[in-house]
C-alpha positions as CSV (number, residue, x, y, z in Angstrom):
1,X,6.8,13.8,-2.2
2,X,4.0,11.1,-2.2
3,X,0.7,11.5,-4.4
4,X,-1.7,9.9,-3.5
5,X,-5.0,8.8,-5.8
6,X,-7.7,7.2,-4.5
7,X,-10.8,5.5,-6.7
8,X,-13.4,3.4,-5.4
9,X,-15.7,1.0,-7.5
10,X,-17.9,-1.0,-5.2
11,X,-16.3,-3.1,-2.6
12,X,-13.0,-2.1,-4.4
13,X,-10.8,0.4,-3.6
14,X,-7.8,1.4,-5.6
15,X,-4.9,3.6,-4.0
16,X,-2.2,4.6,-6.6
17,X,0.7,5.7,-5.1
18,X,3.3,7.7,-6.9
19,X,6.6,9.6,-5.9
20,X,8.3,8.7,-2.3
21,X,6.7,6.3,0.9
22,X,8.8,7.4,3.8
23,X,9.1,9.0,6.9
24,X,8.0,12.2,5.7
25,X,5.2,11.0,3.4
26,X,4.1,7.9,5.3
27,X,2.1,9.9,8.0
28,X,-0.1,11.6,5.0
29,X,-0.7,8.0,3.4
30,X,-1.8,7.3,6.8
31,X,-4.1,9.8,7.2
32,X,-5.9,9.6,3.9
33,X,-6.2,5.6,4.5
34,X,-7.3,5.9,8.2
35,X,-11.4,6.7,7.1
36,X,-11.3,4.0,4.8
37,X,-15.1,2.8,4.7
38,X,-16.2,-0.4,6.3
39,X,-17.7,-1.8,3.0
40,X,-14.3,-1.9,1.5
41,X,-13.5,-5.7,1.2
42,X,-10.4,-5.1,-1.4
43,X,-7.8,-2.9,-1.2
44,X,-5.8,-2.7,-4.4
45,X,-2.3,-0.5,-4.0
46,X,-1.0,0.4,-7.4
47,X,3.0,1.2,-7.0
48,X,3.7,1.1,-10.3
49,X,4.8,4.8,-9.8
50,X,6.5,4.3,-6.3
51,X,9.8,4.9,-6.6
52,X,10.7,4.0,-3.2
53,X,9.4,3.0,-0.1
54,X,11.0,3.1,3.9
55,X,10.3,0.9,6.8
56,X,7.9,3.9,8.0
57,X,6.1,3.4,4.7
58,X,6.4,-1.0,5.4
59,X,4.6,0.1,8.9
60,X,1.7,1.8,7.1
61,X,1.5,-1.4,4.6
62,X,1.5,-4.2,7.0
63,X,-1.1,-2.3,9.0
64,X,-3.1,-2.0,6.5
65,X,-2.5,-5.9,5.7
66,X,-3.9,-6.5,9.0
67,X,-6.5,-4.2,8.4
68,X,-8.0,-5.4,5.8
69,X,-7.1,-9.3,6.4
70,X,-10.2,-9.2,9.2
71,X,-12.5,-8.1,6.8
72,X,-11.2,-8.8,3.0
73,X,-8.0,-8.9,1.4
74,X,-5.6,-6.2,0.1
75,X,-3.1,-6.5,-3.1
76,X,-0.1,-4.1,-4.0
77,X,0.6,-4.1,-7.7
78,X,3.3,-3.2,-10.0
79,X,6.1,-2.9,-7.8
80,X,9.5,-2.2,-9.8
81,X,13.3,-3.6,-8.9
82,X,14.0,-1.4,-6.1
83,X,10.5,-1.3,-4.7
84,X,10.8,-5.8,-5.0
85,X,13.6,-5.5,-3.6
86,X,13.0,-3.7,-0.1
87,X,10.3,-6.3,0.2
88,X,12.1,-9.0,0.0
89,X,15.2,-8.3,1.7
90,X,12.8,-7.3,4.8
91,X,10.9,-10.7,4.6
92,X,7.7,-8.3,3.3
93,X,7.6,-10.4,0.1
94,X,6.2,-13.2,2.1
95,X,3.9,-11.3,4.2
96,X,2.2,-9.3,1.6
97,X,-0.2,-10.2,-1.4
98,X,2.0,-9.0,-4.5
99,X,1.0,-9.2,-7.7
100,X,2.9,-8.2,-11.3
């Protein structure tokens, strides 16, 4: 299970994502991110409440890294342990903007 909480303050928009980013739950992050308006220039992920995340979930982040890099910039913050950890064994650490 994946909730998802969007809040948007300007140019700014926060995603907090809490629960499960996986095969099953990656399709509905992708769908509630697809619209995303084109006066967005940041893109703030809060995971401090993802408890885990799937190369299906990766594929929605780095698309969304690409995304966003034409047009702004997007951060993921709060990632714990096991969350750091699939980043960085999959070389995602050094692709993506993360931030304590």
């Amino acid at each position: 299970m994946l909730n998802i909480k969007q809040e948007k303050d300007g140019e700014k928009l926060t995603v907090a994502l809490e629960g499960r980013l996986d095969t099953t739950t990656a399709p509905q992050l992708d769908k509630e991110l697809d619209p995303i308006a084109e006066d967005v220039k940041e893109l703030v992920f809060d995971i401090t409440n993802l408890d885990y995340v799937s190369s299906a979930g990766l594929r929605i982040l780095l698309s969304m890294h690409k995304n966003m890099s034409a047009r702004g910039r997007m951060v993921l913050r709060g990632a714990n342990e096991n969350v750091m950890e699939v980043f960085e064994v999959t070389g995602f650490a050094n692709i993506l903007n993360i931030e304590a």
